[in-house]
C-alpha positions in Angstrom: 22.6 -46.5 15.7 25.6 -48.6 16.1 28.9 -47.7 17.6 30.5 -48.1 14.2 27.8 -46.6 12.6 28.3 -44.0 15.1 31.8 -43.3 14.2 31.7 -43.5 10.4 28.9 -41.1 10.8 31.5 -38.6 12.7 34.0 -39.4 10.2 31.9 -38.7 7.2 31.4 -35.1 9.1 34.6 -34.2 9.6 35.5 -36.1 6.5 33.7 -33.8 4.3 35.6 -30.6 4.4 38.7 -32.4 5.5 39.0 -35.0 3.1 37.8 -32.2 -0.1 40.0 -30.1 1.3 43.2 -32.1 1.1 41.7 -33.0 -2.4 41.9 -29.6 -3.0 45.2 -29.4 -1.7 46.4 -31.6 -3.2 45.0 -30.3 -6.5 47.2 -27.3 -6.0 50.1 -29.9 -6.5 50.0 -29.7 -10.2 49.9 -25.9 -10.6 52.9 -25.4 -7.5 54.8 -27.8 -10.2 53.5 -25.9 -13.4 54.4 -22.8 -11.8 57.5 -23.3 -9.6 61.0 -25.3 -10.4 62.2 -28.6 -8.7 64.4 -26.5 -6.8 62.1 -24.0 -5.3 59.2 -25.9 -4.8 61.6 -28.1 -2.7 62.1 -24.9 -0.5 58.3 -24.9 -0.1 58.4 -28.8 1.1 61.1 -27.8 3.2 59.1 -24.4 5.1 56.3 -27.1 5.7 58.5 -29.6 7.3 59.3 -27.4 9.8 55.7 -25.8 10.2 54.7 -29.8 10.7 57.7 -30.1 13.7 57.1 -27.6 15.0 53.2 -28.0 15.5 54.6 -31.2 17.6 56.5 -28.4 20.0 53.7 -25.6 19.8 51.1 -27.3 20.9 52.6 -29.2 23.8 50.5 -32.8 23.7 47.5 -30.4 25.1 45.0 -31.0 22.2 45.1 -34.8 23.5 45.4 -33.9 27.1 42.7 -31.7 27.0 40.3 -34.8 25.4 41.6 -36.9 28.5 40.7 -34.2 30.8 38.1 -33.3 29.5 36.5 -36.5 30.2 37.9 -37.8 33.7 37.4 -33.9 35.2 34.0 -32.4 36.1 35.5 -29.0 35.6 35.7 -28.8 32.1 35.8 -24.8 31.4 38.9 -25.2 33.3 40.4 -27.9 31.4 39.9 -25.4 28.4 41.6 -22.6 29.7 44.4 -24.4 31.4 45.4 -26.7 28.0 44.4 -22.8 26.1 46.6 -20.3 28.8 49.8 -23.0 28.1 49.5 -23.1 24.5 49.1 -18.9 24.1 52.4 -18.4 26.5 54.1 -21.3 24.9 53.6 -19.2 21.0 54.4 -15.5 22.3 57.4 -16.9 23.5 58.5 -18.7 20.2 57.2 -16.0 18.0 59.2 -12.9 19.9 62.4 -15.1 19.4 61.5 -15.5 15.4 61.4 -11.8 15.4 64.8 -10.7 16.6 66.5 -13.5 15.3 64.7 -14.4 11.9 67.8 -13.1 9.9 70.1 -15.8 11.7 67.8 -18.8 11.5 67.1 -17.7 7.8 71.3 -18.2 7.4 71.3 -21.4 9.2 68.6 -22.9 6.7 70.4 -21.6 3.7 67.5 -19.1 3.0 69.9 -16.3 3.6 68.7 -13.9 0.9 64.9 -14.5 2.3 64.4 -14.0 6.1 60.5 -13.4 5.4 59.9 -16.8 4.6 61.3 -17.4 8.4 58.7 -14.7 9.7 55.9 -16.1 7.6 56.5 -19.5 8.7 56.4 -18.3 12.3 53.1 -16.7 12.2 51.5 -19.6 10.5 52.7 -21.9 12.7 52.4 -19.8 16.1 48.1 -19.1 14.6 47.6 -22.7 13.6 48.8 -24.1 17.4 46.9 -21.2 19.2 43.8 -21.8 17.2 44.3 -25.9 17.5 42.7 -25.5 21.4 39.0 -23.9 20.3 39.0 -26.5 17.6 39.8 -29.2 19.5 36.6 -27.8 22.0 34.6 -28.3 19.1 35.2 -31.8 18.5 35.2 -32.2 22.5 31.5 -31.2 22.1 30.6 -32.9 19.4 29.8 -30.1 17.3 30.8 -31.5 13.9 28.8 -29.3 11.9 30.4 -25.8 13.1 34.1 -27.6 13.1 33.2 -28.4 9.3 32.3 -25.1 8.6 35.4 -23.1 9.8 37.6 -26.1 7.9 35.1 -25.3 4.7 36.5 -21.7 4.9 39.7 -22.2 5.6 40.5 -24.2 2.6 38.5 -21.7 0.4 40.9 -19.1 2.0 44.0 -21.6 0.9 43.2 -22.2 -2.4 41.3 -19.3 -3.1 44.6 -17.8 -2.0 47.1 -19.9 -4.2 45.3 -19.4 -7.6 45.1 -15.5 -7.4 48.3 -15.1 -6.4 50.0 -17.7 -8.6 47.4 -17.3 -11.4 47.4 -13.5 -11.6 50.1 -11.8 -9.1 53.0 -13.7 -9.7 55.5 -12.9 -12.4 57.2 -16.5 -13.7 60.2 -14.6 -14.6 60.7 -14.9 -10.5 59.8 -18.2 -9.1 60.4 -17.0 -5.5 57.5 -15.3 -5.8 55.9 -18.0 -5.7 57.0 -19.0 -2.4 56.4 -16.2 -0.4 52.9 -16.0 -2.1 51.8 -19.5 -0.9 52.9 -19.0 2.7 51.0 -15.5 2.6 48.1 -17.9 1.5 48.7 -20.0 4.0 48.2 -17.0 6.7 45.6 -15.7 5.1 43.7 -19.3 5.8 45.0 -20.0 9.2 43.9 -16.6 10.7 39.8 -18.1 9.8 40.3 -20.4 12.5 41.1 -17.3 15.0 38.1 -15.8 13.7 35.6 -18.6 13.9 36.4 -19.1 17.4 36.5 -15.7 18.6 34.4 -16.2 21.3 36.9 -18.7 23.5 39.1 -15.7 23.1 36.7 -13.1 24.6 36.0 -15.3 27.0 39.1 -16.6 28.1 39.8 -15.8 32.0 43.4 -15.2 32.8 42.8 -17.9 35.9 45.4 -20.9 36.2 45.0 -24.0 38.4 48.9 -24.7 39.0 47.7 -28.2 40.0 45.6 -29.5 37.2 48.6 -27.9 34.7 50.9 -30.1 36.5 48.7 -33.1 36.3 48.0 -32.1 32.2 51.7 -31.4 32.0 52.7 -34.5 33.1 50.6 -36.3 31.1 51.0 -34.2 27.5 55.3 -34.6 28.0 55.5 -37.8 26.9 53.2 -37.1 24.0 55.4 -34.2 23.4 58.5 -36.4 23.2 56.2 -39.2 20.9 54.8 -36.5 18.8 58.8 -34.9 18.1 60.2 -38.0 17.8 57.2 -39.2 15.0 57.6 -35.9 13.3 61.5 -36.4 12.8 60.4 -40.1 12.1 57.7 -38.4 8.8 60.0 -34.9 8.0 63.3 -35.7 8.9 64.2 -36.5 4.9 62.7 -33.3 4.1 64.5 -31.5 6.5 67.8 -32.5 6.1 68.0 -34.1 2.5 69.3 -31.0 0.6 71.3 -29.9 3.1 73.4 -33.4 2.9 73.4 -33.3 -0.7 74.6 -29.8 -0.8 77.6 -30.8 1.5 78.5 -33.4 -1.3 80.9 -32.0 -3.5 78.6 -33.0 -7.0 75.8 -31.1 -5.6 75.1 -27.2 -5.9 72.4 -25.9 -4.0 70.4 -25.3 -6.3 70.3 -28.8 -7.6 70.1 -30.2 -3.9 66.6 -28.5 -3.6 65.5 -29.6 -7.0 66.2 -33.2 -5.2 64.3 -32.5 -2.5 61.4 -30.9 -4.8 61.5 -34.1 -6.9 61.2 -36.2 -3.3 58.6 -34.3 -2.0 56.5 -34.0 -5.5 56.5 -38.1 -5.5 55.5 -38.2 -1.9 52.3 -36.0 -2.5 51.5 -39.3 -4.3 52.2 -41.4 -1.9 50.4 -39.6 1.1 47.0 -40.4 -1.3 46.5 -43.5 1.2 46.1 -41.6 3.7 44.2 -38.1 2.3 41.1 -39.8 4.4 43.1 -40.6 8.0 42.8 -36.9 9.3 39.0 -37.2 9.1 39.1 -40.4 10.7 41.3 -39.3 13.4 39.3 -36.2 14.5 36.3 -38.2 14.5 38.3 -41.4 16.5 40.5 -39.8 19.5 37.2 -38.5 20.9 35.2 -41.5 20.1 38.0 -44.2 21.8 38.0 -42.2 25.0 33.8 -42.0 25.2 33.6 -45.8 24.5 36.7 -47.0 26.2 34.6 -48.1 29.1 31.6 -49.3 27.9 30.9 -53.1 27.3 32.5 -55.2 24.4 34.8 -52.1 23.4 37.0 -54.6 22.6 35.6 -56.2 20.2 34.5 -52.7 18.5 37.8 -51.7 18.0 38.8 -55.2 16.7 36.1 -54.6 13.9 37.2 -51.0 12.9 40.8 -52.5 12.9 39.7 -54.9 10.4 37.8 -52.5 7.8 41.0 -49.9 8.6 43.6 -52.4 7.3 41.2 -53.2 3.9 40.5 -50.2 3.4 44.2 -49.0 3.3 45.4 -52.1 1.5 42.6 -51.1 -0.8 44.1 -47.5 -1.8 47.5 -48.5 -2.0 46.9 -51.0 -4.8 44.2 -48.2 -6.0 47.5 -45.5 -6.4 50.1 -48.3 -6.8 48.4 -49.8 -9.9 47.4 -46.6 -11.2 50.2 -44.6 -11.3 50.7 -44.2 -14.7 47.3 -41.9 -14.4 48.5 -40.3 -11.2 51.8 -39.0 -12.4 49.8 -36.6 -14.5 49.1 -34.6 -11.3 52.9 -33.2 -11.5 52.6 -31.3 -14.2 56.4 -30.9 -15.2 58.2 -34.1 -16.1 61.1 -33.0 -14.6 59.9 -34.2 -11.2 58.9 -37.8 -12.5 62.4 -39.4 -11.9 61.3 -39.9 -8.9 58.1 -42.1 -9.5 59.9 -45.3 -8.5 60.1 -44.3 -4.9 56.1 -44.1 -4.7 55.0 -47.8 -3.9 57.4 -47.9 -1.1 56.3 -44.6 0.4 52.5 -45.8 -0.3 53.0 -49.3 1.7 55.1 -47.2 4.2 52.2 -44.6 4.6 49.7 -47.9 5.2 52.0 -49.0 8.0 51.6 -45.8 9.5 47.9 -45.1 9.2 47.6 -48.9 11.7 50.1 -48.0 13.6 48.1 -44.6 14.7 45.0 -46.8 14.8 47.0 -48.5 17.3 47.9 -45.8 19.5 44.9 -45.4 20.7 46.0 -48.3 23.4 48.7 -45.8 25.6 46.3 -42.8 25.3 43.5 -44.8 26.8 45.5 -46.7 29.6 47.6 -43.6 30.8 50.6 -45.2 29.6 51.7 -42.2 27.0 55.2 -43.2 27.8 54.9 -46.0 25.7 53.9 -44.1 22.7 57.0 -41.9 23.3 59.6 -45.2 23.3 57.8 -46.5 20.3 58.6 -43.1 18.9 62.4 -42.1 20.0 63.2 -45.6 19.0 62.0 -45.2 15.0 63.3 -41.4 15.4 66.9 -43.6 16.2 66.4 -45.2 13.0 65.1 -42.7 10.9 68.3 -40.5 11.9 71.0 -43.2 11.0 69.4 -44.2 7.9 69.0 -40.7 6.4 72.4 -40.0 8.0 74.2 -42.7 6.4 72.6 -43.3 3.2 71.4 -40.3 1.7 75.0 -38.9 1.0 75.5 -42.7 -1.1 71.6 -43.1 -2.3 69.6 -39.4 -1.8 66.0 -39.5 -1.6 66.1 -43.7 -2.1 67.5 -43.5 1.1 64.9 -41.3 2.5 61.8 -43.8 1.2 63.5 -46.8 2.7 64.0 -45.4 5.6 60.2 -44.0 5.9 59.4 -48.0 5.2 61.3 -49.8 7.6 60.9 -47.4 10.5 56.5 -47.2 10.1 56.8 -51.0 9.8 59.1 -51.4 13.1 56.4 -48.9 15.1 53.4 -50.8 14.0 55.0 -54.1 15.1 56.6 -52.7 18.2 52.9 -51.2 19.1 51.3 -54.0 18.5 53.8 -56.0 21.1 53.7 -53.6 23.4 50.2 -52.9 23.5 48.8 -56.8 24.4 51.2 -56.2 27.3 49.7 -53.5 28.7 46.1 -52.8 27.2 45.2 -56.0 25.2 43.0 -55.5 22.3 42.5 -59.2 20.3 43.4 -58.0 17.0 42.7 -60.7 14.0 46.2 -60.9 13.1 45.1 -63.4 10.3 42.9 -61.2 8.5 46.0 -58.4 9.1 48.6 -60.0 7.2 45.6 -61.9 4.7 44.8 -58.0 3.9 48.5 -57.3 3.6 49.7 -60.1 2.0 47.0 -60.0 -0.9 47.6 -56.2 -1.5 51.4 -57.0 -1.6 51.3 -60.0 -4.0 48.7 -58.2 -6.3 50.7 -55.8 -6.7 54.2 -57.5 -7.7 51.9 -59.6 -10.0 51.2 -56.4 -11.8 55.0 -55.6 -12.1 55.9 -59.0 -12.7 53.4 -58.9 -15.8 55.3 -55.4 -16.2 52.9 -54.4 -19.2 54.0 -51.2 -21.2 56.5 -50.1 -18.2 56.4 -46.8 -17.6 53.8 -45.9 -19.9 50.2 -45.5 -20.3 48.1 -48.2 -21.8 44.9 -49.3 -21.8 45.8 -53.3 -21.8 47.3 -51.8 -18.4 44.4 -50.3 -16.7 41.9 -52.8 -17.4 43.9 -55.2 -16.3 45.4 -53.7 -13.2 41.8 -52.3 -12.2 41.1 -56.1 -12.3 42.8 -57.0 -10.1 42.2 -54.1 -7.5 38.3 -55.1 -8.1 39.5 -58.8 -7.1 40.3 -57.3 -4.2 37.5 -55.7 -3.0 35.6 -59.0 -3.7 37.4 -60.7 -1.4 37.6 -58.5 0.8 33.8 -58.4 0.5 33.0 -61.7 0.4 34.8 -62.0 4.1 33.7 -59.0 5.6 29.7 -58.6 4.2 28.5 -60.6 6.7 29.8 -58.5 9.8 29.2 -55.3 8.2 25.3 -56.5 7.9 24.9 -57.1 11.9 26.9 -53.4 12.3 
């Protein structure tokens, strides 16, 4: 089998579960906006933001330290139960201050009246970076199958989860409900992961080498500082967006989170492009670092960049063209004001996909540092976009901003990496991908059949032209996909 082979093969694996289950996920879309107000299920996107930043904190860069050490050290138990030891310590710490200081951090966010949402959050997040260690050991090991599993069930959990409560518990009259129900969902389906890896728990050994931590620690800080400063980069607008608004004299707070419900209801329809790159990422990190050194890795990764980039290109004109269909996914039509924003946030969300294909280059040569700089430097940009413009433009601001700074990262990797690990990228085939996707889609708007509306002169001919695609795209990459 060859190596690409070998790595779709992975990716199908761990694509199974993890591409149904943000399917599913993201099937649970239409009844969160059936069932909940613009305004409260932008307190939803908001809770999430945070459980997404602070993931970044939790887990301390050791998931990726652990698959570097994992490989260069011949003591690998200990690897485990160093990257493990720091993560528990790490979450009993944060999770005793949520406790005694829940009612304060609840005022700060404006969820005064709701300190259990601030509990809640805590406990999923504090289970989800604890567990992220013995899931990552899976992976380490290869063992796709039993990964895929525990995912299976914790997404049955989830969803399982969201309907009962929502369907059958919940009383519409009382759309906060509805909130607290999914984060109780959300616990529900993080605890699985405890309980499928039970057994790193009972065998964990309260033993710590002081001098691997430091080496791990030394190593997983910049990837700390890379992984805050791309969170702020992807959740900053979701943090801070009705909280700006509500400063603005026009704005209650109540309409500020319907603004950030209507953002973050368009966005689910923009983070389509990438419902696969999860899959592909738990299947990749481990595959880079086992083929780094092995003969003509080079030119493997130049191939996988090539089918990455088409296949991207591919699903934003697939959601782009067809999002007259899509919209139906938000079941209120409240929320589809903010349809306009979605073919930015799509090509912003392709950007980002190849630029963490790119990454790969600092994690492989040692030089995390890099991906830290790449990182605070788009964070810098993020914060004086959203800073400045969102009081003038709101969430416009927001999807511009998510635009320019995914397209400056990917360009500033790029740079950076032929410095330091040079990988001979086919830029020509990059921007011919691009470029096509971009120009068949402002043909489509320039044509600007039925705006707005559903037609069926529309689909046929937009669907044309995303099939044009894929023949070219065929046409130039058949013959290298028949010697792989």
């Amino acid at each position: 089998m060859s190596a690409v082979r070998k790595l779709v093969g992975q990716t199908a694996i761990y694509g199974l579960p993890t591409i149904v289950g943000r399917l599913l996920n993201y099937l649970l879309v239409p009844l969160y906006t059936y069932y909940l107000p613009p305004d409260k299920y932008g307190i939803v996107s908001e809770l999430y933001a945070w459980v997404a930043v602070l993931m970044v904190l939790l887990t301390f860069g050791m998931e990726t330290a652990f698959f570097k050490f994992f490989h260069d050290k011949e003591d690998k138990e200990t690897v485990f139960r160093n990257s493990f030891l720091t993560v528990i310590g790490l979450n009993s710490v944060f999770y005793l201050l949520i406790i005694v200081f829940n009612q304060q951090i609840a005022d700060v966010l404006l969820f005064s009246d709701h300190p259990e949402y601030i509990i809640l959050l805590g406990a999923i997040v504090c289970i989800d970076a604890v567990s992220a260690l013995p899931m990552a050991k899976l992976r380490s090991q290869f063992k796709a199958v039993r990964f895929s599993i525990i995912h299976s069930i914790v997404i049955v959990v989830n969803i399982g989860g969201n309907l009962i409560f929502l369907l059958f518990l919940m009383d519409p009259a009382r759309p906060e409900e509805g909130v607290l129900f999914i984060l109780i969902a959300n616990l529900l389906s993080s605890s699985v992961k405890i309980i499928g890896t039970l057994s790193d728990y009972f065998k964990l050994k309260f033993t710590f080498n002081r001098e691997l931590a430091k080496e791990m620690l030394w190593y997983a800080f910049p990837l700390v500082i890379a992984g805050f400063a791309g969170i702020i980069n992807e959740m900053l607008d979701r943090v801070i967006l009705k909280h700006l608004l509500y400063a603005q004299e026009e704005y209650s707070l109540v309409q500020a989170e319907a603004q950030l419900g209507i953002y973050s209801a368009c966005y689910k329809l923009a983070v389509l492009v990438t419902i696969g790159l999860q899959a592909y990422r738990y299947a990749a990190e481990p595959f880079f670092f086992a083929n780094a050194r092995v003969k003509g890795s080079n030119e493997l990764f130049v191939r996988i960049m090539n089918y990455f980039v088409a296949v991207f290109c591919l699903l934003f004109l697939l959601v782009s063209l067809n999002i007259d269909i899509f919209k139906y996914f938000i079941t209120n039509d409240a929320f589809w004001v903010g349809l306009n924003v979605v073919p930015i946030l799509l090509m912003a969300n392709v950007f980002y996909a190849i630029y963490l294909n790119q990454s790969i280059w600092y994690k492989l040569s040692g030089h995390t540092r890099f991906g830290a700089y790449i990182a605070i430097g788009g964070a810098a940009i993020t914060i004086f976009i959203n800073l400045l413009f969102i009081p003038i433009y709101g969430f416009w601001a927001s999807a511009w901003a998510t635009f320019i700074v995914y397209g400056v990262q990917m360009i500033a990797s790029y740079l950076l990496g032929q410095k330091y690990y040079p990988i001979p990228y086919n830029l020509k085939k990059f921007f011919f991908y691009l470029g096509l996707a971009a120009g068949l889609f402002m043909l489509a708007y320039l044509v600007n059949l039925d705006p707005g509306d559903f037609s069926w002169q529309k689909f046929f001919f937009h669907n044309a032209l995303i099939l044009f695609y894929v023949g070219v795209v065929w046409f130039i990459e058949k013959p290298k996909l028949a010697k792989n």
